[in-house]
C-alpha positions, 0 to 999 in steps of 0.5 A: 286114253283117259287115265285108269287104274290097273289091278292084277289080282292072283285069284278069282275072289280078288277079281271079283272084288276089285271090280268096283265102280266103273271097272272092266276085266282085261284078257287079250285086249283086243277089243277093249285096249282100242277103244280106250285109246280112241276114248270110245270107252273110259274105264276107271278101273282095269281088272287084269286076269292073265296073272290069275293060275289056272285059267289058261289049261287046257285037259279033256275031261270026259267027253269034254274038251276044257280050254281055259278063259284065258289060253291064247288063240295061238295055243288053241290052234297049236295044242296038240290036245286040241288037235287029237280031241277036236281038230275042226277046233284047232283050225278055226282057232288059226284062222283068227286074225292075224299072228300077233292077235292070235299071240295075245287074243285070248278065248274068254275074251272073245266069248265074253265079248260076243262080237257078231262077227267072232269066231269062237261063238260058232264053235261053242254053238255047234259044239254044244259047249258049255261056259263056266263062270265064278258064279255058275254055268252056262250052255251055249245055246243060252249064253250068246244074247245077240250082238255083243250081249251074254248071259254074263252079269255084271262083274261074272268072270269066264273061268273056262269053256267045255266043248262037247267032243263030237265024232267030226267037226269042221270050220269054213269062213269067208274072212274080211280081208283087212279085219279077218273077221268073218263075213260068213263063218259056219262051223258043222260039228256031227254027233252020234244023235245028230248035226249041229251046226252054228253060223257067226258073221252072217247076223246080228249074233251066233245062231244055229242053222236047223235046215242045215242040220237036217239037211246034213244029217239026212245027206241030202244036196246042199247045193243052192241052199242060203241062210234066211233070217231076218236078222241078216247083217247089212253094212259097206262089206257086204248086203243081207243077200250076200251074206246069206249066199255066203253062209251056204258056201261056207257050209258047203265048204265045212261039210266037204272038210268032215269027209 
């Protein structure tokens, strides 16, 4: 690992200015730490975020569920907010690796960034969220830009994440046995107007599903029905084809779960 300076700023203002030069923000570190130690990624400057107050809460407001950047995974799954407010949250929140990544992992930091294969994505997606920065707002149809790219500019900070409460909402995924990322993960959430339903893993980057929507929406089978895209991953675990079928479990699975 090359040497770095650390910063632990105690407001939004002070991380903003502290992010000078060849500098990065530091949340859980899940991704970031591990590619500083192999020097896939040197850093001058880390910008520490935990110790900032307030970015960790989570409250319901409105018709909103508002979860701080900086809660862990393991306090998402575990809040009893969470569970009364979005329980399909809270499950796919415990599927996230393994407990010390859940322990230390935190939501801004998966959000930010955007690994095509997290599982928070799919939520903010299908939940019609929207992602709060220290320069504005951001919805979530318009925030994920592809594999690990966001509407984030340089030195924005994600301060919190409003999902949209719907009347049920379910996570399936089939999880990497080693990594516990998802192959395939398709998150189904059903509102009063209608059904969105988000797929993470299976492509480049988060997408929505629109033949599922419809699907879903008008009751119609599910049976035999597969992510098309021309975007679908290939790589050693599992081809485009593959990852296409799995999407359709997977939905199959979520919408078994709504009921």
């Amino acid at each position: 690992m090359h040497p770095f300076e650390l910063v632990r700023p105690a407001s939004i203002a002070a991380a903003t200015d502290a992010f000078q030069g060849d500098a990065a923000f530091l949340a859980g570190g899940h991704t970031l730490i591990p590619a500083m130690k192999s020097r896939l990624r040197a850093v001058e400057r880390l910008v520490d975020l935990t110790a900032i107050p307030g970015l960790s809460g989570i409250a319901v407001e409105g018709d909103r569920l508002w979860v701080g950047a900086t809660a862990r995974h393991a306090a998402v799954a575990s809040s009893a907010v969470v569970k009364e407010a979005i329980p399909g949250l809270a499950a796919l929140a415990q599927l996230i690796g393994d407990p010390q990544v859940r322990n230390r992992g935190t939501l801004g930091g998966s959000v930010a960034n955007n690994d095509p294969a997290a599982d928070y994505p799919a939520a903010l997606v299908a939940l019609d969220a929207v992602v709060e920065t220290s320069q504005g707002t951001h919805a979530a149809d318009d925030f994920f830009q592809g594999m690990f790219a966001t509407a984030l500019a340089d030195g924005e900070i994600v301060t919190r994440v409003g999902f949209r409460i719907p009347e049920a909402s379910a996570y399936a995924k089939h999880r990497h046995p080693a990594s516990r990322y998802a192959l395939a993960g398709v998150y189904v959430a059903r509102f009063a107007e209608g059904v969105r339903v988000a797929v993470t893993g299976a492509t480049t980057g988060v997408v929505r599903w629109p033949q599922a929507e419809a699907a879903v929406a008008g009751g119609a089978s599910l049976a035999g029905m597969a992510l098309e895209s021309d975007e679908l991953s290939s790589d050693i675990h599992a081809g485009p084809e593959y990852r296409g079928h799995l999407a359709g479990v997977m939905l199959r699975q979520a919408v078994e779960k709504l009921a």
